[in-house]
Every structure is written in C-alpha cells, then in structure tokens.
C-alpha positions in Angstrom: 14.0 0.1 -12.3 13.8 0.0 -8.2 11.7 2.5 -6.5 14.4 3.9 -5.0 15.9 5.1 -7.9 13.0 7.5 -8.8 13.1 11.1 -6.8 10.7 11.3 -4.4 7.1 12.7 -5.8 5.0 15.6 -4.0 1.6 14.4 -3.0 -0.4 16.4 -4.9 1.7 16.6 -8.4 0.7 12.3 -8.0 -2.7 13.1 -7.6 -2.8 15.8 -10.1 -1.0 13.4 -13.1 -3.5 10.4 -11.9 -7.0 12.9 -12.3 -6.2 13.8 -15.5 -5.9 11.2 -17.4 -9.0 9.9 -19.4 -10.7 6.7 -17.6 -9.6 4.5 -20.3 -6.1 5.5 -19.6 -6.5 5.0 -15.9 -7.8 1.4 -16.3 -4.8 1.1 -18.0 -2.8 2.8 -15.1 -1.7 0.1 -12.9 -0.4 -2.0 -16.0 1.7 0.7 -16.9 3.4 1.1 -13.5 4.5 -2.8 -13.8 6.0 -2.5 -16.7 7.7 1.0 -16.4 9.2 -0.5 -13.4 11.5 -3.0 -16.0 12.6 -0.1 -17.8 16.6 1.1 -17.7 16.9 4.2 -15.4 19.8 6.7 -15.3 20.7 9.6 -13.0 22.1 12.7 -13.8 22.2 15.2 -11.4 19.0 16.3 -10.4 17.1 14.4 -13.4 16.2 10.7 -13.8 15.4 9.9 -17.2 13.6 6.0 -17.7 13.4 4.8 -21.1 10.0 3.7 -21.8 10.7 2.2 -25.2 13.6 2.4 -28.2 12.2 6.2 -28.9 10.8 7.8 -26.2 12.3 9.2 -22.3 10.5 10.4 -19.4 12.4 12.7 -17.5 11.7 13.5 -13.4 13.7 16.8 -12.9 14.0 16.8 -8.9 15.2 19.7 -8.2 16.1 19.7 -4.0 15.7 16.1 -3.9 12.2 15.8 -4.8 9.2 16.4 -8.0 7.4 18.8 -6.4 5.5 20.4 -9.8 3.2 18.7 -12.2 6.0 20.3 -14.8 9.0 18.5 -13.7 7.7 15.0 -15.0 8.1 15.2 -19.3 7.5 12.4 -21.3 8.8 12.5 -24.7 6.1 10.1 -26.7 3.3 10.8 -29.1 0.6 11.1 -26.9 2.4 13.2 -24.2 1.4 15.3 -22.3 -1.4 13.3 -22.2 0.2 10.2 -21.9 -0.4 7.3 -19.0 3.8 7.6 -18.3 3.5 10.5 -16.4 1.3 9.4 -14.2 2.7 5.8 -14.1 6.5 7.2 -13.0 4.7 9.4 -10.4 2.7 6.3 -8.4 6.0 4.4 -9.3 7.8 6.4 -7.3 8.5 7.5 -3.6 6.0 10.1 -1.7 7.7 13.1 -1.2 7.6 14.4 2.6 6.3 17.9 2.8 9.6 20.2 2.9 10.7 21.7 6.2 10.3 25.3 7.3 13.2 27.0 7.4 14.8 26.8 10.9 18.1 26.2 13.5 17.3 22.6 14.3 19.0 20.1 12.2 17.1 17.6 10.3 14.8 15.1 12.5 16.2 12.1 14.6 14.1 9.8 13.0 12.0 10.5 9.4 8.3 11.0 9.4 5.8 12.1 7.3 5.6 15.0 9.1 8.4 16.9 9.2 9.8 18.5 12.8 11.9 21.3 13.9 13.1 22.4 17.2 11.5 26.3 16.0 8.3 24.6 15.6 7.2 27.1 17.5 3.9 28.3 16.1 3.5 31.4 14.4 2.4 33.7 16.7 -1.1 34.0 15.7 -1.6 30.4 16.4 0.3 29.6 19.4 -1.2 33.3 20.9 -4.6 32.1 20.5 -7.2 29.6 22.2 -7.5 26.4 20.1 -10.7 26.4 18.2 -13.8 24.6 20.0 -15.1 23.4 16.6 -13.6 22.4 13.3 -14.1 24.4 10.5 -16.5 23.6 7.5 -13.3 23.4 5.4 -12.3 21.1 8.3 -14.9 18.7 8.4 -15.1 18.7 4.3 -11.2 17.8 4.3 -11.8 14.5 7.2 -14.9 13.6 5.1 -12.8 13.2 1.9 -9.9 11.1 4.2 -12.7 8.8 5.3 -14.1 8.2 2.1 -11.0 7.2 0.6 -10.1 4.9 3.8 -13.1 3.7 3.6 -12.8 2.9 -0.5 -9.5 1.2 0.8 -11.4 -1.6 2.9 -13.8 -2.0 0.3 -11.1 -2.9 -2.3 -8.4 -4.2 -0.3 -5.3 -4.4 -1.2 -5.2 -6.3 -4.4 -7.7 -3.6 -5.3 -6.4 -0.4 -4.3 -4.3 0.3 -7.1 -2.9 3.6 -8.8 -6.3 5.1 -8.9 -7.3 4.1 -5.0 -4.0 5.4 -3.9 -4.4 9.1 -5.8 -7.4 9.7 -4.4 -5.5 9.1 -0.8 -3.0 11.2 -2.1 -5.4 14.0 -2.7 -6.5 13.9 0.5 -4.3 14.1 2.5 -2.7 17.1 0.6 -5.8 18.8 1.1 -5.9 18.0 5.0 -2.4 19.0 4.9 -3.8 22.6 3.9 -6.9 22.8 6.4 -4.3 22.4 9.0 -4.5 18.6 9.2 -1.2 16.8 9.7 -2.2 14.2 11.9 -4.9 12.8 9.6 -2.7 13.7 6.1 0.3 11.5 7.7 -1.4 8.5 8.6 -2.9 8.8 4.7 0.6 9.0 3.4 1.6 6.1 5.9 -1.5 4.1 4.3 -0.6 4.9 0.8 3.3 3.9 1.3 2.1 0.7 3.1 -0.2 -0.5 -0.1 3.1 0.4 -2.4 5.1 -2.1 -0.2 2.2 -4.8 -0.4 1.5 -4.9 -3.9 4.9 -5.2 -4.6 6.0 -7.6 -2.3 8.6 -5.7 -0.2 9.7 -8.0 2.6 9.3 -5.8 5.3 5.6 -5.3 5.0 3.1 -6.1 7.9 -0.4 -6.6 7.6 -0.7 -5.7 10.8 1.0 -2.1 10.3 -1.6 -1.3 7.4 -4.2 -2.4 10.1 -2.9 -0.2 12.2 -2.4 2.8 9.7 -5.8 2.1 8.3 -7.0 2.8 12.1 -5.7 4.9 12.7 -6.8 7.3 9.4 -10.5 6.6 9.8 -10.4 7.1 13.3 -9.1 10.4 13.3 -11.0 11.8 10.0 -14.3 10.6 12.1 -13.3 12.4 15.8 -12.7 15.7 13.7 -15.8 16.2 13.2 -16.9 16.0 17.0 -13.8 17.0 18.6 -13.6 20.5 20.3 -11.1 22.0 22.2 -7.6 20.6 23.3 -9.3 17.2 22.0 -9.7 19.1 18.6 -6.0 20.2 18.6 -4.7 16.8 19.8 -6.7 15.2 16.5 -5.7 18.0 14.0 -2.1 17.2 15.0 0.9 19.3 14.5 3.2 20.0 11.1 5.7 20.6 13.2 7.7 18.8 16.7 7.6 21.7 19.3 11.0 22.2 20.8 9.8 24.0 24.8 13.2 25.5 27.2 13.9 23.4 29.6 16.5 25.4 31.3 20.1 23.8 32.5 20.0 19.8 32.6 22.5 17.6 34.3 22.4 14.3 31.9 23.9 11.1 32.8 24.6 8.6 29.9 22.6 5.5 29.4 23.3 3.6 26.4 23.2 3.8 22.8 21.5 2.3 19.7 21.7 1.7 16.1 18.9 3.0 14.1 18.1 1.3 11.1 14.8 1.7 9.3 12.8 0.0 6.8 12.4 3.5 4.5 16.4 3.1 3.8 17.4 5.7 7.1 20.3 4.9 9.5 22.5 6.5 12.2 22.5 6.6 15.9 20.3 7.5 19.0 21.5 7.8 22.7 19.7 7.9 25.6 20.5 9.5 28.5 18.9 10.6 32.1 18.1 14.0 33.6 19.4 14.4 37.7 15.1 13.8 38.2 14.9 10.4 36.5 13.3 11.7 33.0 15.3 10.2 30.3 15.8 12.2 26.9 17.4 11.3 23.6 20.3 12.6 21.1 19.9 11.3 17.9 21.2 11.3 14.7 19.4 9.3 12.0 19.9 9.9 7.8 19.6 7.7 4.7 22.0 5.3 4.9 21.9 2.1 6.6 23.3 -0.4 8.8 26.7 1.3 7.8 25.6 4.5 8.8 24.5 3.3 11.9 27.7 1.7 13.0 29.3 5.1 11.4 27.3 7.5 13.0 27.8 5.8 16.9 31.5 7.1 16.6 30.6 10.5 15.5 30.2 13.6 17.9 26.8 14.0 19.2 25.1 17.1 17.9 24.7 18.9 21.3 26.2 22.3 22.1 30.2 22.4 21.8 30.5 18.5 22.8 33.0 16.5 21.6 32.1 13.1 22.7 31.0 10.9 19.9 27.7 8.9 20.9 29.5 5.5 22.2 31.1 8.1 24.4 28.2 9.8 25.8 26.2 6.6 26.6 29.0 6.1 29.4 29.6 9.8 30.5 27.5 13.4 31.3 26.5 16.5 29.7 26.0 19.3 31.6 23.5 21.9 29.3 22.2 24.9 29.2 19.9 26.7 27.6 18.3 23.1 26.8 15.0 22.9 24.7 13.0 19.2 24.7 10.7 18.3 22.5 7.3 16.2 24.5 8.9 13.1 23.5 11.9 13.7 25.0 14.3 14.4 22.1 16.9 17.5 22.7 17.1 20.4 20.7 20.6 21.5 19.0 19.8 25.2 18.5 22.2 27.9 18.3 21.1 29.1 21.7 22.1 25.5 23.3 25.5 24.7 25.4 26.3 21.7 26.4 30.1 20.5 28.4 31.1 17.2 29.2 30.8 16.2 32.6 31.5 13.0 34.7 29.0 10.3 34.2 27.6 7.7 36.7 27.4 3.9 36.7 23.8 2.0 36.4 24.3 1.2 40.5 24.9 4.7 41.5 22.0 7.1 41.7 20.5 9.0 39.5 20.7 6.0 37.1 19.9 3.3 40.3 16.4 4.5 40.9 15.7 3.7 37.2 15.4 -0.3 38.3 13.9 0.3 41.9 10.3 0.6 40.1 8.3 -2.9 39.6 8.3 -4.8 36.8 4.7 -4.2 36.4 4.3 -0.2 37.0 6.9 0.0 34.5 5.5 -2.2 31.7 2.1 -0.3 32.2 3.8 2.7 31.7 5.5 1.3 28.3 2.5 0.1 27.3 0.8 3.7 27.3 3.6 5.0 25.1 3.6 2.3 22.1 0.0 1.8 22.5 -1.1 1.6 18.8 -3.7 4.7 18.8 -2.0 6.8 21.7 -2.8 10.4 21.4 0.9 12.2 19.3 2.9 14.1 21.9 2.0 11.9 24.7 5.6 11.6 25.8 6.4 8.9 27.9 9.1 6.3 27.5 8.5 2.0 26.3 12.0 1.3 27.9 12.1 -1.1 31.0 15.1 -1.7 33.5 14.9 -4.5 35.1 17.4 -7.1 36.7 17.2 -10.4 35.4 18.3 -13.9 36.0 19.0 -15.4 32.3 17.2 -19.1 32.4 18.5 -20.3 28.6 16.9 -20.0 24.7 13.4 -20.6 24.2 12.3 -22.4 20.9 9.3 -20.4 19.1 7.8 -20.1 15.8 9.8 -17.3 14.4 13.2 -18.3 15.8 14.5 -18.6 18.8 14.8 -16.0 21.9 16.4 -15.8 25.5 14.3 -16.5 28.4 14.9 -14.5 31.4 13.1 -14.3 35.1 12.6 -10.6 36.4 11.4 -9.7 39.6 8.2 -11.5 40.7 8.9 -14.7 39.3 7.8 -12.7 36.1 9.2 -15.3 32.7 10.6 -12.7 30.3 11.3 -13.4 26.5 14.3 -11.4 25.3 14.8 -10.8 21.5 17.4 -9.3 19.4 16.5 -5.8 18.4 17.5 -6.2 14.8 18.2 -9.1 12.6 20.4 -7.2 10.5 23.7 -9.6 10.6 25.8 -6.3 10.3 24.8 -5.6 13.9 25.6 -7.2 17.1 22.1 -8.0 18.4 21.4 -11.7 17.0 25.1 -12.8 17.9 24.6 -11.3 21.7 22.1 -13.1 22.7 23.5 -16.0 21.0 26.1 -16.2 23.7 23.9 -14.7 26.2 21.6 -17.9 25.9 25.0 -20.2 26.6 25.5 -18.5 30.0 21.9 -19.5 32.0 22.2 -18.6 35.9 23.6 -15.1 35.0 22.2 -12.1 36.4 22.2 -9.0 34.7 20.8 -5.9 34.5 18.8 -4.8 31.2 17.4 -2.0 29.3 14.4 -3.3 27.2 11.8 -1.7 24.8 8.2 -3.3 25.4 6.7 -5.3 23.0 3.1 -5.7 23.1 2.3 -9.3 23.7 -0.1 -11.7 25.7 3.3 -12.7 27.4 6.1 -10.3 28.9 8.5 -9.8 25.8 11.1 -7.3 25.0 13.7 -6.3 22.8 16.9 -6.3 24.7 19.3 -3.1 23.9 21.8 -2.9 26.7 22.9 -5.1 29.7 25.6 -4.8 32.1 28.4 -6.9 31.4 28.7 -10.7 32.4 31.6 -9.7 34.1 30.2 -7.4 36.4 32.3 -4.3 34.8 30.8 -1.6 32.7 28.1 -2.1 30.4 27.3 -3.5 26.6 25.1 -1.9 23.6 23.9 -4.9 22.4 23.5 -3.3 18.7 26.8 -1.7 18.9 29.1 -3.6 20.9 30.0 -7.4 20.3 30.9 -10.4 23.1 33.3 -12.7 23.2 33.2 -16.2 25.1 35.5 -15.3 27.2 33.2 -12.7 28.3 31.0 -15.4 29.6 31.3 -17.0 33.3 31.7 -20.5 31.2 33.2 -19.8 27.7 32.9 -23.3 26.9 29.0 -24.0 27.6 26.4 -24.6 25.1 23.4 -23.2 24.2 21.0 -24.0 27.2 17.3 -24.8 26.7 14.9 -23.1 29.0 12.3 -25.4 30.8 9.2 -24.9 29.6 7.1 -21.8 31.5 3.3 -21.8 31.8 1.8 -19.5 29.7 0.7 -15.7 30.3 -3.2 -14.8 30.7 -4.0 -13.9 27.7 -2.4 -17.0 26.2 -5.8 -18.8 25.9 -7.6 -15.9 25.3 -10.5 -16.3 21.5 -10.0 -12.4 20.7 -8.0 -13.9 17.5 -10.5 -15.0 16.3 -12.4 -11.1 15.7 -7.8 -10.5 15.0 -8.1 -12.4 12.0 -11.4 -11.2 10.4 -9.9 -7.6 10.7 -6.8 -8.4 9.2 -8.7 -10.7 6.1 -10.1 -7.4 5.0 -7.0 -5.4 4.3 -5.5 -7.7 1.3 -8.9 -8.9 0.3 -11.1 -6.4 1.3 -15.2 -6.4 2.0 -15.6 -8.9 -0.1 -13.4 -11.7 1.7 -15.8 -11.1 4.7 -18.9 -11.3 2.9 -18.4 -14.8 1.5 -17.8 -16.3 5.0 -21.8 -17.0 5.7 -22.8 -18.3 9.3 -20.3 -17.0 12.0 -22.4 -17.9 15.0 -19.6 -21.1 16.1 -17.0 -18.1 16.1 -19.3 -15.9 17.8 -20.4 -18.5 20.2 -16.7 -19.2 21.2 -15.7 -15.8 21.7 -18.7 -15.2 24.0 -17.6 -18.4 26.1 -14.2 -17.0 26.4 -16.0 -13.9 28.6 -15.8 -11.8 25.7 -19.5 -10.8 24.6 -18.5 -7.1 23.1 -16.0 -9.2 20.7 -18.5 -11.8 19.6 -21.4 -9.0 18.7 -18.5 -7.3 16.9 -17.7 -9.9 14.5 -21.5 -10.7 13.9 -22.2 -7.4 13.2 -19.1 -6.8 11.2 -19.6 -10.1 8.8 -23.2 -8.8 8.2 -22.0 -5.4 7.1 -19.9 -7.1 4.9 -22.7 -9.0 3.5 -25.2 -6.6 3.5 -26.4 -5.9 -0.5 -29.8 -4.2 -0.7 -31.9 -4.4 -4.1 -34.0 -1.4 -5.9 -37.4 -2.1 -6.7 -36.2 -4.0 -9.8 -34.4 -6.3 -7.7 -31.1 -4.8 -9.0 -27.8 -4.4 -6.4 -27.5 -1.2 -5.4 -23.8 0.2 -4.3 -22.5 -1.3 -1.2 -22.7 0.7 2.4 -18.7 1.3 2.4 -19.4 3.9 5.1 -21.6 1.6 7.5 -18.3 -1.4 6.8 -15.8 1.0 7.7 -17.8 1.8 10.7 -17.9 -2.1 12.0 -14.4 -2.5 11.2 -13.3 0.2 12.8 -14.5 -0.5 16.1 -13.3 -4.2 15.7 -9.8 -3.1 15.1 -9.7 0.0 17.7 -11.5 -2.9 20.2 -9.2 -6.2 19.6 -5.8 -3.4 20.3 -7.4 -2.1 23.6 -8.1 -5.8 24.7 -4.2 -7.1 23.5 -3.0 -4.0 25.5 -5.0 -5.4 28.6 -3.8 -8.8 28.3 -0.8 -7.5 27.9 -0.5 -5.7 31.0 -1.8 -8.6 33.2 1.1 -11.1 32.0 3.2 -8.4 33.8 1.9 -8.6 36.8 2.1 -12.1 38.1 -0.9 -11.3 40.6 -3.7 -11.0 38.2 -5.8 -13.3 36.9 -6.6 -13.6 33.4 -9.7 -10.9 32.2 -12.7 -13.1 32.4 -15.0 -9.9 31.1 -14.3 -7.5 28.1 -12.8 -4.5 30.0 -9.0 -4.5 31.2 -7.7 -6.2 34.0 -8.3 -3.5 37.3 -10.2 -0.9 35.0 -14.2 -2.0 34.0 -14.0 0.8 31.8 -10.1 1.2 30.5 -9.1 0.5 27.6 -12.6 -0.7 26.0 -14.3 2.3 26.9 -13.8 4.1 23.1 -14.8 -0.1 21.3 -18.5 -0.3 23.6 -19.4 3.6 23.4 -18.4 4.5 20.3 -14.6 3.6 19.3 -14.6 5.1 15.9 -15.0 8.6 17.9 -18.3 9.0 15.9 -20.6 7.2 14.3 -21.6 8.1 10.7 -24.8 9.6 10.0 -27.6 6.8 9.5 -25.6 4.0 10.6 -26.4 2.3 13.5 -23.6 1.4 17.1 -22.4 -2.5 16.5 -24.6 -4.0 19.1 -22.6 -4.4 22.5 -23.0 -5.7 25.6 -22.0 -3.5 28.9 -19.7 -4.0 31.0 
C-alpha cells in the first residue's frame, strides 16, 4: 500500500482515532502503520478498503475526496471499534486540506494548506471591523498548545515523533484552525506532512524544509501571544487569499512555466507585466504531474473570454477589465472579469525593457525579501531577476554541474536548471547553453538564497537573437547555437562570494542535528568552546553565544532532592533553538545580499551588510517574538 492510495484524512478525525485508543495500543501504534502499509489496497468509488489480514477489511469511505468524520473509517476485526487499524490507516494516510468555501474563483494556482479564493473577501463582520489589539484567551490557549507540541517535536526528533507526536500536532492545529488561526494551523500541517515524508524515506525530503517549518510554527505560536494590532492580524493569518479590484490592466506576456510539485500537483503558470512594471501571474496548477504540466501550457488560460492557451499568452497581451489581484500578484477569474487579446511587446521594447534597466543588486535585494524563509504571508513582492548575461561555460560542483554566467558588475552568476524532471526541457537547455560560452543573453531567473549569486534560469531570449525560449517548456537544438559543433566549455575558476568563508555553519549544523535526532543529539556533544571560539573569530560573537547556550539547554538535567532527573526544560530548548535557527537565516540572507553587490565587503560583525540592525534585529532582541515565561534571553552580544 502507497500513501497515495489512501483518501486524504481530516485533521481532526486523525487526532480523534489516535486519543482514543488505550496507551497500550498507542505504543503499539507506529508498528501498526508499517505493517498496514504492506497490505493489498483496492478502490472502489469513493471507498478504499485495505485488507489487514485473511478475515478482516478496513474501509475509508471518502466521500468528496476526503475522510472527513471519525465514522467513515470501519474496521471489520474483533476488537473494532476499538481497534489500533483505525487509527493506523488514518496517520497512514494523506492530511486532508480544510475544504473551500463556496465561491466563483476556480481552485488555487498552487495547493496549500490553506485553501484560497478570489471571494475571500471577509465576512462582513470581520473585514467591517478594526483588527483586535490583543488575542483572545481562546487565542493564546490554542498557540500555547501549537508550541507545546513543536516543542515536543525538538525534544523527540524525528526518529521520535511518531504516530502519537504527530496527532497531538494534528489536534492543534485543528484547534487553531477554529480560534481563527490559519497561519499557525498551516505551518503545523506543513510540519506534520514533512515528519511523514522523513520517516518514510521519501526522496524529496529536506531537512532543511522541516527546519524551516519547525520555525516557523514556534515562532508564530510565541508572537500571538504579544502581537497586537495589524502585527496580530499579520500572525493569525488568513483562511482565505484576498482577491482586491484592480480595475482595467493592460498586460504584456512574459514567459511561462511548468509547475510540478513534490505533493503529486502539475500544470502551468504565466507571468506577465502590467503597462507600470508590476508583474502578475495566471496559473493553472492540479494533480497531475509533469504530463500535466506540459498539457496544461497548451490549454487556454483561465482569464475572462480569452482564447490564447498559456504558451500563447507568454508572447502576446491581455487587455482586462474588471481585474481583481490577489497581494501576491495572482489574477482572479471571477464572473465579473473580461479579458481580450491584445498585441504583446518584445523584452527590448518598453514596458517589458525597464524590467532589466534595474541593477543586479537592487533587484536581488528585492528577491531576497520575497523568499526570505520567515517573511511575513501577503507580503507581495516578486524573487524573479532580469538580467543580461554573458554565458562564461559549466561550472563543476558537488551536486552536479551548473552554467556560469557574468551579469552586470562583473557579478559571476551560477545558473541552474529549474527542474530535474527529464520530461522537461530545463537540464537539456542548459546542457547546450553551457556549449555556447561568449553568448549574451537576456534571462529571467528566480533567486536562490546562497552565499554566492545563484539562480534558477526559466526563460532567455534566444541564441539567435529572435524571440524568446521557456526553458521548462520549450527545447533547443544545436543548430540553435552560434557553434553547433562546440563542446561543453569549462568555466575558469571565479573567486568566491563573501560569505564563502563565513563559520555561521557551524551554529547551521547544530540546528539541523536536532530535527532527526532531537535534544538528545545536542546534549551528548560536551565542550563546544573550539566551535564557539571559531565562530567568534569569524566576527560573529551573537552566533558563538548562541550555540553555547543552545548545547547547554540541551544538556541541562536538574535533580529533585533525591537526586532523581526530573523532566527536561523542552520549553527553555525550544526557546535557544529557535533563535539559533531564526538567527543563522537572517545572517544567510545577509551574505546573500552582499555577493550581489560586488562593492561590499564581506560582514565582519553579526548584523547585515549596510544595516547594524537588519536582518539580526528579531535573533539579538528576542527572535522567537517572545520569550517564555521563566526562561532567560540566550546571552548576546550588541551590535
């Protein structure tokens, strides 16, 4: 049996199954997952039906796609319903995402955890009224169990958070979901889903995204408390993407790109550009896959009475009215929306032009602010970069191979293929890209934060000098090349960017150890005071006080007066490692922004390049948002 084959599960019906059972039974719980998922499994209709042994069926009756009562999961042994099956089918399987309200807007460009509409509009007693200055008891209660439950997360790690862990995440962030939430209930979701895909070895899982995840749940559950105001409703989130008018737009077509995701979801999204430089997206993304991404791209755009497909579009206009936009940019299809084709314009005539006139810099800065891992939802903002290039060759590194270009400045730039799926053009484009050094070209590029400039390359203007290529979409040929027949060229070595030399790995790594092997790993480590030392000669003082402090937490036992353990401070941990994490990402993002800009020297103190106080401001004053009752700052040193 595959995940995949098992309906979706509800939150809460999870949560439910798992508190139920007797404690023998859930000792018993993550055993029975493992071997349910060897079972046969058969579909019919709505119903999956597993067979746990010669005699006995469980049955998930998904009714809409998804289990979304306790009721729906029957189990036909002995010892049912109070049997460990239930519960073992309902970790097994897939978190349900909460269902839609009813609306105009089709379904979402891109899945979340949090579902979005273009009426997202608020009901009208919340979008008439003032956003609270405090959070309610109810509130606060809600982001206290979310932290606990993070926090029993880092204590376990992953080997440890099992079935049992995972429920208790479950139950909190159905709870947040009702106290009005969604921000903090998503990222529990996102951290339960992520633990699924490590303990069973999925390929596609990153450490780094749990760490991230994990972050970004205890952060959040902690500012609620404190937050008032707009800061409040920026933290509580929204259930739902607002869709605003906008009026009449005059779009110009950009490019487009396949959309393939690691949750099984594929189609299509194009970008195009407003007459005032803001760029905006059509999108149409659905379970599918790299077929339904190349699919989709030949498929009319879901825009008002258009007819062009999105290949088309990301070479021509669309004149709308009526036009709704969501803060990130995405356009609304509602009933009320009309949209004509109109002529579109070349990357060297204006509008488009002024998209490359920007620097290098200015525009990676602005990137950066829009995948920066804890920016605030809604924030808007773009992580493309256009930029004209002059291709130098392939560049050997650990992971493979990339192109090398040189940007404006002098600026090295490593170009990588959006997607290794071989179904899409990316890999075998810049293949022949990196056979034709001495080329100059103009590129679209999504940011990827790095100590080096590095992007992923989407579009480029053609080596011939006429029209333009979606790399994901469109293939080259050799003859497309200015010298079909050249090889592969190596690219000299280039010196590397400031933050190349830079210790802050070494505080990376001990927040990363705790994820899969929780408190625990840390605690064994002894003596960190050579680490320590080295960070603080690397100008990094804040760093090397946070990894002190953080391996003593994760030492710390205290005895009773009968010299017996007493439980561990898994509040005061999740405290230290949450400022290490929220501290090491601000510092990447500021190396990262001074290998863009060829002027600056590397940071020699622990505040961004330019700014004393950016970036590290939330890791030396408090960067969980709050610290918990009783438990002391990590020790830092100012600025």
């Amino acid at each position: 049996m595959n995940a995949d084959q098992l309906p979706p599960v509800a939150p809460e019906v999870t949560a439910t199954l798992v508190e139920t059972l007797s404690p023998r039974l859930r000792k018993r719980l993550d055993a029975a997952v493992t071997k349910l998922g060897v079972r046969p499994t058969h579909r019919d209709g709505d119903t999956v039906t597993i067979q746990v042994d010669d005699e006995s069926e469980l049955r998930l009756h998904a009714p809409g796609g998804a289990v979304a009562r306790v009721e729906d999961i029957t189990c036909g042994c002995l010892l049912a319903p109070a049997c460990v099956h239930r519960a073992a089918a309902a970790c097994a399987a897939p978190t349900a995402e909460p269902a839609p309200e009813p609306a105009e807007q089709p379904a979402p460009e891109v899945p979340e955890p949090v579902a979005a509409t273009e009426a997202d509009a608020a009901p009208p007693e919340e979008s008439s009224a003032a956003p609270p200055e405090r959070a309610s008891e109810a509130q606060r209660a809600a982001a206290d169990a979310l932290w606990a439950a993070g926090a029993a997360v880092l204590e376990a790690g992953v080997d440890g958070a099992g079935a049992v862990t995972q429920s208790a995440l479950l139950r909190a962030a159905h709870t947040a979901r009702l106290r009005r939430l969604p921000r903090a209930a998503a990222a529990a979701l996102s951290v339960v889903t992520l633990l699924r895909a490590a303990r069973t070895g999925d390929p596609s899982y990153r450490t780094a995204d749990l760490v991230t995840a994990l972050a970004e749940l205890l952060g959040t559950a902690r500012r609620v408390g404190t937050a008032s105001g707009a800061e409040l409703a920026a933290v509580s989130g929204r259930a739902r993407r607002p869709y605003s008018p906008d009026g009449s737009l005059r779009l110009y077509g950009l490019f487009t790109e396949p959309v393939v995701t690691d949750s099984g979801h594929g189609g299509a999204r194009t970008w195009v550009a407003g007459a005032d430089g803001r760029l905006f997206t059509v999108g149409d993304v659905a379970p599918g896959g790299a077929g339904r991404a190349l699919g989709v791209a030949d498929r009319a755009v879901r825009l008002g009475d258009s007819a062009l497909t999105h290949r088309e579009l990301g070479r021509a206009g669309l004149a709308v009215s009526g036009a709704t936009v969501s803060p990130d940019g995405r356009l609304g299809a509602g009933k009320g929306v009309k949209a004509v084709t109109a002529r579109g314009a070349a990357w060297t005539e204006p509008p488009l032009a002024a998209l490359w006139e920007a620097p290098p810099a200015e525009q990676a800065a602005r990137a950066l602010r829009a995948v920066s891992r804890y920016a605030e939802p809604d924030g808007g903002g773009s992580d493309l970069l256009f930029l004209d290039v002059e291709l130098l060759g392939a560049v050997r590194e650990p992971g493979g191979a990339c192109l090398l270009a040189r940007c404006a400045g002098g600026v090295p730039v490593r170009l990588t293929a959006a997607d290794d799926d071989p179904a899409l053009a990316h890999r075998d484009n810049l293949a022949l890209l990196a056979a034709a050094p001495g080329t100059r070209l103009r590129i679209i590029g999504r940011l990827v934060p790095a100590p080096h400039p590095r992007l992923t390359l989407l579009a480029c203007s053609h080596p011939t000098g006429e029209g333009t290529v979606d790399l994901g979409l469109d293939r080259l040929r050799r003859a497309d090349l200015p010298d079909p027949a050249a090889p592969v060229h190596l690219a000299p070595p280039q010196p590397a960017g400031p933050g190349a030399a830079s210790p802050l790995y070494l505080l990376e790594r001990r927040v990363e150890q705790t994820v899969p092997a929780g408190r625990a790993a840390l605690g064994l480590l002894g003596d960190v005071t050579a680490e320590a030392r080295r960070i603080r000669r690397g100008g990094l003082p804040t760093a090397a006080d946070l990894l002190t402090a953080l391996c003593a937490a994760a030492g710390r036992r205290e005895r009773d007066l009968f010299g017996r353990l007493l439980p561990a401070d898994t509040d005061g941990f999740a405290a230290y490692w949450l400022a290490a994490a929220r501290y090491t990402a601000a510092v990447s993002e500021s190396l990262c922004s001074a290998a863009w800009n060829p002027t600056d020297a590397a940071p020699t103190g622990d505040a961004p390049a330019g700014d004393a106080r950016a970036g590290a401001t939330s890791a030396e004053d408090d960067p969980t948002g709050d610290a918990p009752a009783g438990v002391p700052p990590a020790p830092v040193h100012a600025v």
